[in-house]
C-alpha positions in Angstrom: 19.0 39.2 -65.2 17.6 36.9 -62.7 17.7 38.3 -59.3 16.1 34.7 -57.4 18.2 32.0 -58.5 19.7 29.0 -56.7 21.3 26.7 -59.8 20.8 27.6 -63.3 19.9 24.1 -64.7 17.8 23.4 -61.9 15.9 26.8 -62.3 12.9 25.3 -64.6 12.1 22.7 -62.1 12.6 24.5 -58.8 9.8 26.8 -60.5 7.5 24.8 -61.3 7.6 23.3 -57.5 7.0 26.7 -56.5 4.0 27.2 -58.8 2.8 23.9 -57.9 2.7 25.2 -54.2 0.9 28.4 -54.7 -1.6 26.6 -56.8 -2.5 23.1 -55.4 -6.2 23.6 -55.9 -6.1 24.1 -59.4 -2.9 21.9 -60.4 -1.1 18.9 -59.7 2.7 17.8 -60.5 3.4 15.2 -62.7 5.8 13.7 -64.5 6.7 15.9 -67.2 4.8 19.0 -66.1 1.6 20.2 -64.4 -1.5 18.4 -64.8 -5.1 19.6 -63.0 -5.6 18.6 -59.8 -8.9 17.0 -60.5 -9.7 13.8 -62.9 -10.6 14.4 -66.6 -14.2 13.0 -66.8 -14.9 10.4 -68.9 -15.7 11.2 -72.1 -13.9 14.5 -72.3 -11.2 15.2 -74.3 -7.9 16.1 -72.9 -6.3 18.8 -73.8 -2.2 19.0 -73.5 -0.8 22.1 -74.3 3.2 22.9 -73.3 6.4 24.1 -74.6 9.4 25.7 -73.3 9.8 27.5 -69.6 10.3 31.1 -69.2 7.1 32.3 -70.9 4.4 32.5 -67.9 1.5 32.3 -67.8 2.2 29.7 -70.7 1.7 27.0 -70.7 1.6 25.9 -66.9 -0.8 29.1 -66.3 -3.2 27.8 -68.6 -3.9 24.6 -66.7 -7.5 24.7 -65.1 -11.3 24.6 -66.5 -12.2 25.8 -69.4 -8.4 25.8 -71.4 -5.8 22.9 -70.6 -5.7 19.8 -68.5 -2.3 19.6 -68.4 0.7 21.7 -69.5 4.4 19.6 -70.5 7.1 22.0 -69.3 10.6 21.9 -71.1 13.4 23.8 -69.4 14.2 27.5 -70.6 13.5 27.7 -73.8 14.0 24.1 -75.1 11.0 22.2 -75.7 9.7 19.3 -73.7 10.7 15.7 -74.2 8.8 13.0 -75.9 8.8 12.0 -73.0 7.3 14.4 -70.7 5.0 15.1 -73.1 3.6 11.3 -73.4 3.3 11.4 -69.2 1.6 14.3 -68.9 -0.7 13.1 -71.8 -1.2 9.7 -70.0 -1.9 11.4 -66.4 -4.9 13.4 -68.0 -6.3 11.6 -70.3 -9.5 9.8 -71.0 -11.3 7.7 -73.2 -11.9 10.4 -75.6 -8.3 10.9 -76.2 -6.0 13.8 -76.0 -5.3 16.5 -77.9 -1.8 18.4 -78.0 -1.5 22.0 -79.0 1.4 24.0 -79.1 3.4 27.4 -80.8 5.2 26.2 -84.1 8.7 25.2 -83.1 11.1 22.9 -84.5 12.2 21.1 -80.9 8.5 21.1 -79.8 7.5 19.9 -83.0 10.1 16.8 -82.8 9.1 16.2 -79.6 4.8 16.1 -79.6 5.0 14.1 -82.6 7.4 11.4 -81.3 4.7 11.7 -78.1 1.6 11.2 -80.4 3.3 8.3 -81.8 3.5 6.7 -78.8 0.3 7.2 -77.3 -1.5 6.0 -80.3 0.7 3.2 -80.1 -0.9 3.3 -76.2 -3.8 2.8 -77.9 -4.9 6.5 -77.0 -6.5 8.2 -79.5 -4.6 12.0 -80.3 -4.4 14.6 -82.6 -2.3 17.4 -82.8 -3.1 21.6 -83.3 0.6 23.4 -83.9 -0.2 27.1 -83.2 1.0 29.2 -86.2 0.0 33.2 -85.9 3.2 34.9 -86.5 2.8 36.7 -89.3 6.6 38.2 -89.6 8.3 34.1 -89.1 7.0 33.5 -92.8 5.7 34.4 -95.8 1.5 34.3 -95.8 2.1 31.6 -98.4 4.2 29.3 -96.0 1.7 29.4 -92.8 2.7 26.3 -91.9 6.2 27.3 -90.9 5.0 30.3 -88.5 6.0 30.3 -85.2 3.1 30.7 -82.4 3.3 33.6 -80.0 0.4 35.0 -77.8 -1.9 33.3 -80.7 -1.5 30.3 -78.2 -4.6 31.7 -76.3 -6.9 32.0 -78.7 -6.3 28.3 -79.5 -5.8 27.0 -76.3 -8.8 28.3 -74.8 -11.2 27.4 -78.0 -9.8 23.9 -77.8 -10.6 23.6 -74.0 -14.3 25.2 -74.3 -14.8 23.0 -77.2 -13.6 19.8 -74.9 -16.0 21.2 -72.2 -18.9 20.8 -74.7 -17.8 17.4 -74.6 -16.9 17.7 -78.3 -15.3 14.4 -79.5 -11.8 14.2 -80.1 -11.9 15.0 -84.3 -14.4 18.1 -83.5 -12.5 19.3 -80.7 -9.1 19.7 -83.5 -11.1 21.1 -86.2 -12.4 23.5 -84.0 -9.2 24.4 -82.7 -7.6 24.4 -86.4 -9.9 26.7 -87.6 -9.0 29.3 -84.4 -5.4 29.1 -85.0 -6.5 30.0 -89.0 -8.2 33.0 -88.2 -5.6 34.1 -85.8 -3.0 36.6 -86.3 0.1 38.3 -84.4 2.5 40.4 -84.8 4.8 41.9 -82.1 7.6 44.3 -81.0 10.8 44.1 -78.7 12.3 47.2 -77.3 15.3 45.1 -75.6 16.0 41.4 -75.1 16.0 39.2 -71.6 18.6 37.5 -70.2 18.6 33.8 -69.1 18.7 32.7 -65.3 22.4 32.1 -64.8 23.5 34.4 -67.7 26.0 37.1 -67.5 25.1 39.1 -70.5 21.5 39.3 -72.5 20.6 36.5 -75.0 20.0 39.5 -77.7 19.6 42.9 -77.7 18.0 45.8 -79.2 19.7 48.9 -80.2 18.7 51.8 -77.9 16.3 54.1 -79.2 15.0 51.3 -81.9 12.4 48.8 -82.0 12.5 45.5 -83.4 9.3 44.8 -85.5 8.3 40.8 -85.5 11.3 39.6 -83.0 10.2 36.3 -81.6 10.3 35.6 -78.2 13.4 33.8 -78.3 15.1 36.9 -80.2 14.3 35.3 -83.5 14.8 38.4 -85.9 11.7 40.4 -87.1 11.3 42.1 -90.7 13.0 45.3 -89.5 14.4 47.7 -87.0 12.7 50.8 -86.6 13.5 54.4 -84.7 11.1 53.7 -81.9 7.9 55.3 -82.3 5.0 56.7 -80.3 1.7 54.6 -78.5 -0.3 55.9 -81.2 2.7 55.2 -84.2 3.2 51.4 -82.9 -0.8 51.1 -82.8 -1.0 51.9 -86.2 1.9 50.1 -87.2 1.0 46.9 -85.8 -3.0 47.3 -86.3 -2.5 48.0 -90.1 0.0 44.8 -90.6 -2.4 42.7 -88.7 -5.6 43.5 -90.9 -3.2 43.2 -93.9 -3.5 39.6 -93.2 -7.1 38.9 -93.2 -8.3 35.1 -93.7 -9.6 34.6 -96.9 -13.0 33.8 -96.1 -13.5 36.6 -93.8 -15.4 39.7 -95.0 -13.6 42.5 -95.9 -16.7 45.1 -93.9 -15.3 44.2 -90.7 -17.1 41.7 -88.4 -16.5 39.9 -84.4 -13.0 39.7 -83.5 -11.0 39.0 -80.5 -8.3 41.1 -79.6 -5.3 40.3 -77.3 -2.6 43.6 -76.4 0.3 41.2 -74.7 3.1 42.4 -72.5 6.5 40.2 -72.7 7.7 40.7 -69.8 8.9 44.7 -68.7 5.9 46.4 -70.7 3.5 46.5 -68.1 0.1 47.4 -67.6 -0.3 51.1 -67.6 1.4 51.1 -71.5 -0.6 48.2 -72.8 -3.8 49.6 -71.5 -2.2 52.9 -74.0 -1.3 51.1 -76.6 -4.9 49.1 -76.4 -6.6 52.4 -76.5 -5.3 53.4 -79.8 -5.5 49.2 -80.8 -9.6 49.8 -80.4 -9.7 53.2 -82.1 -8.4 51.9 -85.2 -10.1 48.5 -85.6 -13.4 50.1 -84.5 -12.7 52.6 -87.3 -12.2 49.8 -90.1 -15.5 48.3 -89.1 -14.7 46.0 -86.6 -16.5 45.0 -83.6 -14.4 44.2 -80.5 -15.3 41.2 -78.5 -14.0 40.8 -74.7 -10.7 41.8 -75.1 -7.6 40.3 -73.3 -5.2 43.2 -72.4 -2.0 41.4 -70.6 0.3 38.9 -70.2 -0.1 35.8 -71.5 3.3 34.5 -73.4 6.3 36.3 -71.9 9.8 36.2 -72.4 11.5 36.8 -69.3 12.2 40.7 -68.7 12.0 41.5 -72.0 10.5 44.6 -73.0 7.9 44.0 -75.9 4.8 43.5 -76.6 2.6 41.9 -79.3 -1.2 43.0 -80.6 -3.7 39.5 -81.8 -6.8 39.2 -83.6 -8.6 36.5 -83.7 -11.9 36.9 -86.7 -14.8 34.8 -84.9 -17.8 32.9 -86.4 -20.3 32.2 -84.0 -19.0 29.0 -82.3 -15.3 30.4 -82.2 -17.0 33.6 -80.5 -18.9 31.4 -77.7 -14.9 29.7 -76.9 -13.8 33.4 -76.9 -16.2 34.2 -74.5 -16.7 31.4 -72.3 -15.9 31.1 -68.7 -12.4 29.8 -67.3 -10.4 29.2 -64.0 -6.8 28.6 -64.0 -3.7 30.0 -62.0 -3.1 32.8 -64.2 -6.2 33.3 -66.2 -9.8 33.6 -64.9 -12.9 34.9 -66.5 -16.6 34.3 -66.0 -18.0 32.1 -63.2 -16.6 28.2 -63.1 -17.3 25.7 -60.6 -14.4 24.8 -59.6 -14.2 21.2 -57.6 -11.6 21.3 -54.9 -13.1 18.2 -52.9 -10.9 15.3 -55.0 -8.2 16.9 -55.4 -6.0 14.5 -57.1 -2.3 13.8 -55.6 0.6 14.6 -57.4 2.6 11.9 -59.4 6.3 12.4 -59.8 7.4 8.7 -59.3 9.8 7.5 -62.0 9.4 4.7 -63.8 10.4 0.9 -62.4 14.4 0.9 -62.6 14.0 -2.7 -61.1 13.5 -4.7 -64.1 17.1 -5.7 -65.3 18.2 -8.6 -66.7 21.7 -9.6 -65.4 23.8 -9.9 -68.9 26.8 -12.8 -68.6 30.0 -11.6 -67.3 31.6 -10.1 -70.9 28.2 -8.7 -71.8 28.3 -7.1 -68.0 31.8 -5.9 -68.4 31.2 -3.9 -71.6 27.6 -2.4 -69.6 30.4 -0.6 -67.4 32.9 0.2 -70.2 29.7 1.9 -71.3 29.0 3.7 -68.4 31.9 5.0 -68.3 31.9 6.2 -71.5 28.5 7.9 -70.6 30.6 9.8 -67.3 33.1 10.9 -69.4 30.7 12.6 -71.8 29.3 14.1 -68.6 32.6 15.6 -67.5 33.5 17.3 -70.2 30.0 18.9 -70.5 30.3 19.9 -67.1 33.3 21.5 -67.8 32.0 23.2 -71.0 28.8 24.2 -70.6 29.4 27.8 -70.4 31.5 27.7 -73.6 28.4 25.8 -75.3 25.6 28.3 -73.9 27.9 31.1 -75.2 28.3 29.7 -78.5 24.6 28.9 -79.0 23.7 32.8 -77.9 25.2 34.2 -80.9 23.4 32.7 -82.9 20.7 30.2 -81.0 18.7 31.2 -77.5 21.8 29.8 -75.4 20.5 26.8 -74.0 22.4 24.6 -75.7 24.6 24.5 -73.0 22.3 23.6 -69.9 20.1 21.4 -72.0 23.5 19.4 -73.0 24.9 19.6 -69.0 20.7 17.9 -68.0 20.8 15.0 -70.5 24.5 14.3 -69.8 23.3 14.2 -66.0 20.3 12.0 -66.4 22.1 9.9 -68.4 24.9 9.1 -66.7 23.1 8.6 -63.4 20.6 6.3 -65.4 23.5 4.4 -66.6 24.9 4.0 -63.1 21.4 2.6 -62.1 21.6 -0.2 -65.5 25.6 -1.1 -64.8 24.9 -1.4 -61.0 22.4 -4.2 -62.0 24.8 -5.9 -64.1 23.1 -5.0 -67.2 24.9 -5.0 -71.2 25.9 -2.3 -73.0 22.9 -2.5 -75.0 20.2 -1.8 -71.9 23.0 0.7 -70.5 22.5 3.0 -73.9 18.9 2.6 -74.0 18.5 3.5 -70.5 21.0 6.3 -70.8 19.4 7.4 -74.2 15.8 7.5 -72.6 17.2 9.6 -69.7 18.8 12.1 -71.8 16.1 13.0 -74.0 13.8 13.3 -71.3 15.6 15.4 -68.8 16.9 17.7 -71.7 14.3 18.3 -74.0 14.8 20.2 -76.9 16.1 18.9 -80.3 19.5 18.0 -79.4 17.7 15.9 -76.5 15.6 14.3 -78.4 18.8 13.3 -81.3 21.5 12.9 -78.3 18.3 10.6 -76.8 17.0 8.7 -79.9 20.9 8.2 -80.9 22.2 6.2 -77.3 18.4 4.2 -77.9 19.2 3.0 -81.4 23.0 1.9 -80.1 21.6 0.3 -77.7 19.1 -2.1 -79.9 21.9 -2.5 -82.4 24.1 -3.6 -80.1 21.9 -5.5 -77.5 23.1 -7.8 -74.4 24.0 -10.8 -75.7 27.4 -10.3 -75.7 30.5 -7.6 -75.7 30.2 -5.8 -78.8 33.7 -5.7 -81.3 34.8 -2.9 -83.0 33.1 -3.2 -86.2 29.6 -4.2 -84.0 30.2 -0.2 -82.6 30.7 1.2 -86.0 27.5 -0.5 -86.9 25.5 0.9 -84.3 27.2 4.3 -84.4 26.5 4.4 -88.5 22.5 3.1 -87.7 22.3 5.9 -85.0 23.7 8.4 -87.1 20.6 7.5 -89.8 18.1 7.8 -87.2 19.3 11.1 -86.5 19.3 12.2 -89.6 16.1 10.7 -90.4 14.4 12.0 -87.4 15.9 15.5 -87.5 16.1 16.6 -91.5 19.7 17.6 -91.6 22.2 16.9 -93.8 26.0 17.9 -94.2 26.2 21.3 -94.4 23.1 22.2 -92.6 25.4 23.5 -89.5 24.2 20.9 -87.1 25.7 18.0 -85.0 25.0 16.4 -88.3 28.0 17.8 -89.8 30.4 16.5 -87.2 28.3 13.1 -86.6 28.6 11.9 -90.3 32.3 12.5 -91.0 32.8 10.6 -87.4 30.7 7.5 -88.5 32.2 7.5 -91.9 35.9 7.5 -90.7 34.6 5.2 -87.8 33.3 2.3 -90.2 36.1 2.7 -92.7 39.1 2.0 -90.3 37.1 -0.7 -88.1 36.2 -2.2 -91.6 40.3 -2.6 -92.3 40.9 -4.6 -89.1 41.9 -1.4 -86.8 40.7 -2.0 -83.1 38.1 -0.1 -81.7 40.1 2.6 -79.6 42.3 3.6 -82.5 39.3 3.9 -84.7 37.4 5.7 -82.4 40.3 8.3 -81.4 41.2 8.9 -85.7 37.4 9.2 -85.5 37.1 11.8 -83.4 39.6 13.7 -84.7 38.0 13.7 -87.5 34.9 15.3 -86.0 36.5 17.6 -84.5 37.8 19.5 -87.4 34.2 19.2 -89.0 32.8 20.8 -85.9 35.1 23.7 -86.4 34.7 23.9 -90.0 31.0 24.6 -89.8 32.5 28.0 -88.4 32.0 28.7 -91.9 28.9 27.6 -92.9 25.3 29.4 -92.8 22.5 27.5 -90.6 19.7 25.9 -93.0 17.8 24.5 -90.2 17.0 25.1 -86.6 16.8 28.3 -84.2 20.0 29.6 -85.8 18.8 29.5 -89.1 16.8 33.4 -89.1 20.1 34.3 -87.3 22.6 32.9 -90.5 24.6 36.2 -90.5 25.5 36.4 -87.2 26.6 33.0 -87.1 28.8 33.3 -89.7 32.5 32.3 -88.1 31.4 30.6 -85.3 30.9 27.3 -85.1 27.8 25.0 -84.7 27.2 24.3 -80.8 25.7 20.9 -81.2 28.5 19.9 -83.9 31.2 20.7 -81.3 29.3 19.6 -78.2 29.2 16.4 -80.2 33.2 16.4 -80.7 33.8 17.0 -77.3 31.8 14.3 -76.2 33.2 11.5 -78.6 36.8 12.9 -77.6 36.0 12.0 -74.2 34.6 8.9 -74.9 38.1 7.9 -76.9 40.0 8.9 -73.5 37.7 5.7 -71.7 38.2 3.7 -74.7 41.9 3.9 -74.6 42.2 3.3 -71.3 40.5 -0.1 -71.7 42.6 -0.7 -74.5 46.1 0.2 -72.4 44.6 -2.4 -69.8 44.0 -5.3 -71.9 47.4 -4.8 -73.8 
C-alpha cells in the first residue's frame, strides 16, 4: 500500500513537485514532465525519454548529463499524452532535433507517435527508439512487440552519451537501435504492488512461488515456479538470458554490460547475492563483465522482484556503457555539472484567451455541450472505483483514475470555452485536447482524439441537428478506430462505441430527434459493454490476462456507456424544455 498519500489522482503530480524540489539543480518542471534545469546546447540532440509513473528512478531519474534531457511523466501506470510528450520535447530541444525513447507499450506507443507527428509538423526534426528487451512478452521472432523493462538503461544512457558526442540526430537513433538490439531481460516477481489509493494489490503471486517473466505492470510471465534459491534463480535467469544471444554476437563470450535490478521490496543486500552468483556464471561461459549496474532503476511500486540485463557491447556501445553521468538518481564518473543558468521552470498553460464569440444559437449549443461534458464528469466521479476495479482483473487498474483526470480537465476546459461564448465545435476540441492530455494512456488519447474530431465535424458556425451529431459521432468513432486498431470483438470501448454510432445514425437518419436517438443509442451500448463480459481481449494490457478476464466486462466499453447515458440525461432535458 501507499502509506504517504493525500488524493489518489493527484498522487503522480504531487510527486513529481516533490522530486522537482529535492532536485532543482539538476531538473526543471515543465509542462508534461521534468526537463534539465540547464539549456540543450545548440547543436545537440535532445533526448526525451518517459512513460508511466510509479517506476523511479525512470524516467524522471534519468534526467541530467550524460542520459535524458527531459523525461514525459504519465500518471500511474498510463502513459503520457501526446501532449506532454510534444511540451516536454519542445522545452528541450534544439536545432539538432529530438529523439524519444521509451519501453514497448501500447499507450506510450499511441502517444510518442502522435507527439513525433506533431513536432515534425513543428518543423523539428525526431526520431523514435521503442525499448524492446523482454525476452518472456514475445516470441524471439516477434521482437518488435516486446515490452521494455530495466533494458531502458542501457538505451537511455547510450543514446545520451552518443548525443553528448554531439552525434547528429540519425547517428544518435542508430546508435541507440543497435543498444536496444543487443539488449536482453528477463525478470522475476515474488508478489505484486498495490496502487496509491488501492485497497487490495493490482496482482499477486502465490506464496511460496515465483512468477518467471511477470512485467511490471503484472503482465503474466511464461510460468510460475516453487521459489527457488539465490544461486537456483541465478542460473535460471542467467541461462535464459544467454539463450537469447544476438545473431551477430560471438558465441566465445565477449564485453557485456550487466544490470541485477530491484523492483521495488528486493533490496540491496539480495541483489548484491543474487549478482554474485549472476558473475559466476557469465564469467564461466566466457564472458567478460563491464561496470556492472547492481540496483534500482525501473521499479514497480513495492513489489518484490527483480530482473537480471545484458547488454553485448562493441566498442562504441562499450564507451556509452561506460561513460560518465549526473542525474537525481543515477551518477557515475566525474561530470561538470553547470548550476550557474539554471533554467526556470515552465508550467504555464497554453493561451485560453483566444476565443471567437460564436452567434447566439451556435453559443447556446457550446453550453448544451458543456453540459454534456459535466455530466460525463459526474458519473465518472461517481464510478471511478467500480472502473479501477474492473480494469484490475484484468488491466493495471488505472482505468478508473485516468477516466476521473480527463473527465476533469475536460470539463473545466469546457467551462473556460462556454464562458467565452464559444460553439459546440471549439467546446469539444478544447475539451478533447484537455482530456487526452491530463489522462494519458490509450483511452486518453481515444476519449481525446474522439471530442477533437466532433468538434471539427461539427464546427461553430451554427447549432448542430440531429443527424449533424450522428455525423460527427460516426467520423469520431473511425478515428478511433483508425488510430487505435480495434475492431468489434477486440473487448475495447470499440465494442460499445460502434453499436452506439450505428443505432445513433440509423434512427437520426429516419427523422427521430436527437434526444430520442441518442437515449435508444445508448441503450444500445450499454448492452454491448456488458456483453464483452464474454469476450477474450485481442488487444491492449488485458490481452496476456484473456483468462482472467473472461466474465467481466471491458472497462473502457462500459466507462464509455456510462458516459453517453449521462450525456442522454442533458440531452433530454434540453429536449423537455424546448417542448
Amino acid at each position: 500500500m501507499s502509506y504517504v498519500l493525500n488524493d489518489a489522482a493527484a498522487f503522480a503530480d504531487e510527486s513529481a513537485d516533490g522530486f522537482v524540489a529535492a532536485h532543482r539543480g539538476l531538473v526543471r518542471r515543465v509542462r508534461g514532465g521534468v526537463a534539465r534545469a540547464t539549456a540543450t546546447p545548440s547543436g545537440q540532440v535532445a533526448v526525451v525519454i518517459g512513460g508511466g509513473s510509479g517506476h523511479y528512478p525512470a524516467f524522471a531519474g534519468l534526467v541530467g548529463p550524460g542520459i535524458a534531457h527531459g523525461a514525459a511523466m504519465g500518471n500511474v501506470f498510463a502513459s503520457p499524452s501526446a501532449q506532454q510528450v510534444v511540451n516536454v520535447a519542445r522545452s528541450v530541444a534544439s536545432d539538432a532535433g529530438v529523439l524519444l525513447t521509451y519501453g514497448n507499450y501500447a499507450g506510450d506507443a499511441l502517444n510518442f507517435d502522435q507527439a513525433q507527428d506533431q513536432l515534425r509538423s513543428e518543423g523539428i526534426p525526431c526520431e523514435t527508439v521503442r525499448v524492446t528487451d523482454d525476452i518472456c512478452s514475445a516470441p524471439a521472432g516477434e521482437r518488435e512487440k516486446r515490452r521494455g523493462i530495466a533494458g531502458d538503461l542501457v538505451v537511455f544512457r547510450t543514446a545520451g552519451w552518443a548525443a553528448e558526442q554531439g552525434l547528429d540526430l540519425e547517428s544518435v537513433t542508430m546508435l541507440a537501435d543497435r543498444a536496444n538490439q543487443r539488449t536482453r531481460s528477463i525478470g522475476v516477481a515474488f508478489s505484486g504492488c498495490t496502487l496509491p489509493g488501492a485497497a487490495e494489490p493490482l496482482f499477486t503471486v502465490s506464496p511460496g512461488t515465483m512468477a518467471v517473466g511477470m512485467g511490471i505492470h503484472g503482465e503474466p510471465g511464461i510460468e510460475t515456479i516453487p521459489l527457488a534459491s539465490a544461486r537456483e534463480i541465478a542460473e535460471l535467469l542467467t541461462a535464459r538470458v544467454l539463450a537469447e544471444r544476438p545473431d551477430e554476437v560471438s558465441a566465445e563470450g565477449g564485453r557485456i554490460g550487466v544490470v541485477v535490478n530491484g523492483l521495488g521490496s528486493v533490496k540491496s543486500e539480495e541483489l548484491f547475492l543474487l549478482y554474485g552468483a549472476v558473475a559466476s556464471l557469465l564469467e564461466d561461459a566466457g564472458h567478460a563483465i563491464v561496470d556492472p549496474e547492481v540496483g534500482e532503476y525501473a521499479t514497480s511500486f513495492e513489489m518484490a522482484g527483480l530482473s537480471l540485463t545484458v547488454v553485448w557491447l562493441d566498442d562504441e556501445l562499450e564507451r556509452a556503457w561506460r561513460s560518465p553521468a549526473y542525474t537525481p538518481a543515477f551518477r557515475k564518473g566525474a561530470v561538470d555539472v553547470n548550476t550557474t543558468t539554471v533554467l526556470a521552470s515552465d508550467e504555464a498553460p497554453a493561451d485560453a484567451n483566444d476565443i471567437t464569440a460564436a452567434s447566439e444559437d451556435a453559443a447556446a449549443a457550446g453550453t448544451r455541450v458543456l453540459k454534456a461534458i459535466d455530466s460525463i464528469r459526474e458519473v465518472i466521479d461517481r464510478e471511478v472505483d467500480e472502473l479501477g476495479r474492473l480494469d484490475a482483473i484484468a488491466g493495471d487498474g488505472d482505468h478508473g483514475i485516468g477516466m476521473q483526470r480527463g473527465a476533469r480537465a475536460a470539463a473545466e476546459a469546457a467551462v473556460a470555452a462556454g464562458t467565452a461564448r464559444a460553439g459546440a465545435g471549439t467546446v469539444l476540441t478544447r475539451a478533447g485536447e484537455a482530456w487526452a492530455d491530463r489522462a494519458g494512456g490509450t483511452s486518453g488519447a481515444l476519449w481525446g482524439l474522439a471530442l477533437r474530431t466532433m468538434g471539427q465535424q461539427i464546427g461553430d458556425a451554427q447549432a448542430p441537428d440531429a443527424r449533424a451529431v450522428a455525423r460527427a459521432v460516426a467520423a469520431a468513432r473511425e478515428a478511433v478506430q483508425r488510430t487505435g486498431k480495434a475492431e468489434i470483438g477486440d473487448k475495447t470501448l470499440v465494442d460499445a462505441l460502434v453499436p452506439f454510432s450505428e443505432q445513433l445514425t440509423a434512427l437520426t437518419s429516419e427523422g427521430q430527434g436527437l434526444a430520442r436517438a441518442w437515449a435508444a443509442a445508448a441503450a444500445t451500448a450499454t448492452a454491448a459493454a456488458a456483453a464483452t463480459a464474454d469476450l477474450l481481449p485481442r488487444l491492449g494490457r488485458a490481452r496476456p490476462h484473456m483468462e482472467k478476464s473472461l466474465g467481466t466486462p471491458d472497462p473502457g466499453a462500459v466507462s464509455f456507456a456510462l458516459a453517453v447515458t449521462a450525456v442522454g440525461t442533458i440531452l433530454d432535458a434540453y429536449d423537455l424544455k424546448e417542448n
